[in-house]
N, C-alpha and C positions, 0 to 999 in steps of 0.2 A: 504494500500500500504506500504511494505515496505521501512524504510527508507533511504535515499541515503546513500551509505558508503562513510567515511568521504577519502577515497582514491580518488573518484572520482571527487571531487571537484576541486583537485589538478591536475589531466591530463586534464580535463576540460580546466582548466587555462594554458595547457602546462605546467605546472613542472614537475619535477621528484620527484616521490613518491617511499621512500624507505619503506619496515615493518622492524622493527629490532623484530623477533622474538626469543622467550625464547623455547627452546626444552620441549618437555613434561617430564613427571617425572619420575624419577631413583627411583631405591631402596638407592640411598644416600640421595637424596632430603628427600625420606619419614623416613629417619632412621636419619635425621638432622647431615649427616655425611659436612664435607668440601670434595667438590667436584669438583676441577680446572683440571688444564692443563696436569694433571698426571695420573689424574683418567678416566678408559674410560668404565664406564658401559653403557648398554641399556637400554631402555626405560623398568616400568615394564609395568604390565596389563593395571595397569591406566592412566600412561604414553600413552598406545596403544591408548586407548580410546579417552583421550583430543587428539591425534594427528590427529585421524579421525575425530575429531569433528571441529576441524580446518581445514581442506582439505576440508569437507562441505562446512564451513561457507565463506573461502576464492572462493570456487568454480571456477576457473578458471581466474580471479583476478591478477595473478602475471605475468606477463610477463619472467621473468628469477629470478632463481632465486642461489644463494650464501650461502656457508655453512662451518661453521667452520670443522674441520675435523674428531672430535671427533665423535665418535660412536653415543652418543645421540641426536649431530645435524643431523647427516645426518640420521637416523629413523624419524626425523622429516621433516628434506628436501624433503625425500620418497613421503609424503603426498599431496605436494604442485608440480605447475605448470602440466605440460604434462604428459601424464603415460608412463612411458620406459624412459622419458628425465632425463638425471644425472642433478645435481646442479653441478654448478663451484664449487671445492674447493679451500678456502683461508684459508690457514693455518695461517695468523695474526689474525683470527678470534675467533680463540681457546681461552678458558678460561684464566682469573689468573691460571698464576702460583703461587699455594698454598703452595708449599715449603712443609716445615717441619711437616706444617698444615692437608696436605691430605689426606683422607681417612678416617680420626679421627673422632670422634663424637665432636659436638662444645661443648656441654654440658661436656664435660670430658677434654676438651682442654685450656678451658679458665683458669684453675687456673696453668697452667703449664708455660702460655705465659703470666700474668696478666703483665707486664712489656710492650711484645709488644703491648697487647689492652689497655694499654692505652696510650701510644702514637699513636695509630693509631686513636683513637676517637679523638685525640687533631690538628691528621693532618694526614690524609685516603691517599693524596698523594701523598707524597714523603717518609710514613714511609713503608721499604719492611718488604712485609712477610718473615722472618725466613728461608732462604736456598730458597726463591720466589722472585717474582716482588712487584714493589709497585702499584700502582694505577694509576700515572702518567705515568709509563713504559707503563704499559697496555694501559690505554687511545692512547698513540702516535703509534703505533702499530695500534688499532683497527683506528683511525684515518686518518694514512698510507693507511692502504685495503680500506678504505672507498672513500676516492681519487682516486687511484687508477681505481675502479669500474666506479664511477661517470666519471672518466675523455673520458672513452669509455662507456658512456650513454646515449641514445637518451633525448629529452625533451618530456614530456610524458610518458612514458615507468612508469610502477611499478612494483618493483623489491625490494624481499624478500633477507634480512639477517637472515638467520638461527644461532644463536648461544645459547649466555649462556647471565646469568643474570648479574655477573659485569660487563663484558668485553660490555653490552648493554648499563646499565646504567654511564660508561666510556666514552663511546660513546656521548653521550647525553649531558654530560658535556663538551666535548670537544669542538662538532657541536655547541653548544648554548653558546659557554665562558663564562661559571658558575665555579665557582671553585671544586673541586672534593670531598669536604667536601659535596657535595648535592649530591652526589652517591646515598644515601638511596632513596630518593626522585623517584628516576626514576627504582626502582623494578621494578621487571614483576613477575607475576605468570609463573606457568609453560604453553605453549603452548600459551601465549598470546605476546600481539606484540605494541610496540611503532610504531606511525607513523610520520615520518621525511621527510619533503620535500624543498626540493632546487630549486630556482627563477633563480640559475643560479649566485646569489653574496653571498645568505647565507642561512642559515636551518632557518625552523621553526619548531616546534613538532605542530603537528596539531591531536596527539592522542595518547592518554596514557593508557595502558594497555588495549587495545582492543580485 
């Protein structure tokens, strides 16, 4: 028998079960370019692929579901809930903005900005990217939609966020009052998905890169 998904546990209980999913992969992803709020490529072949394998695996699972606005979220929104149903678009949802950053290859970037990475490893959220947001900016922003959503959401209900990887792992930090230096911590691969559930006083992560 297969086993119970940990989503179910939680409408079970009446809470509300959010997925904070990661879009499948870009030709930026696979080319280790910086890929934020500026950049708006499509998914490629493989990107296709993990996307249908997620629409599988979720199979009818999400009740509504929410999408940043960018190109790569919403080829991935495609795959989830009802066929013909659009996802809500939330444009707070969209990536860091990567500034000066985007589009670049990280491997070719780093020696050009060694000033800002390293205050940014010394303090990820208040130091901004370079003609960008910082981390904190983001986090309040994706925090905002997140409210927002929740404030018109049944108890019970599960309900997908289609986005990006900091603007999730921002997220995360926020819902959970960790500080934003544990960003890393809450990666996601491509096409996979945190799971965050609210009691109605506060979040729990109840699964991590799923």
């Amino acid at each position: 028998m297969a086993p119970e998904p940990p989503w179910q546990r939680a409408v079970a209980d009446g809470h509300l079960a959010v997925l904070l999913i990661r879009h499948g992969r870009t030709p930026f992803n696979a080319e280790r370019r910086f890929c934020g709020s500026r950049s708006d490529p499509s998914l490629d072949a493989r990107g296709r692929e993990e996307v249908a394998a997620l629409g599988q695996r979720l199979g009818g699972a999400i009740h509504r579901v929410f999408a940043s606005p960018q190109r790569r979220a919403l080829e991935t929104a495609a795959a989830l809930g009802e066929r013909g149903r659009q996802p809500t678009i939330v444009d707070d949802l969209r990536e860091l903005d990567q500034g000066d950053l985007d589009g670049h290859v990280i491997a070719e970037a780093l020696p050009h900005h060694s000033a800002f990475f390293a205050a940014w490893r010394r303090d990820p959220g208040s130091t901004r990217i370079p003609g960008g947001e910082s981390m904190d900016e983001l986090g309040a922003r994706v925090e905002a939609a997140l409210e927002r959503i929740v404030a018109e959401a049944a108890p019970g209900e599960r309900l997908a966020l289609v986005g990006h990887q900091m603007a999730h792992a921002a997220l995360v930090c926020r819902a959970l009052g960790e500080p934003m230096r544990r960003w890393a911590d809450y990666q996601l691969a491509n096409a996979r998905a945190h799971l965050l559930v609210w009691d109605g006083a506060t979040w729990a992560l109840r699964g991590l890169d799923l």
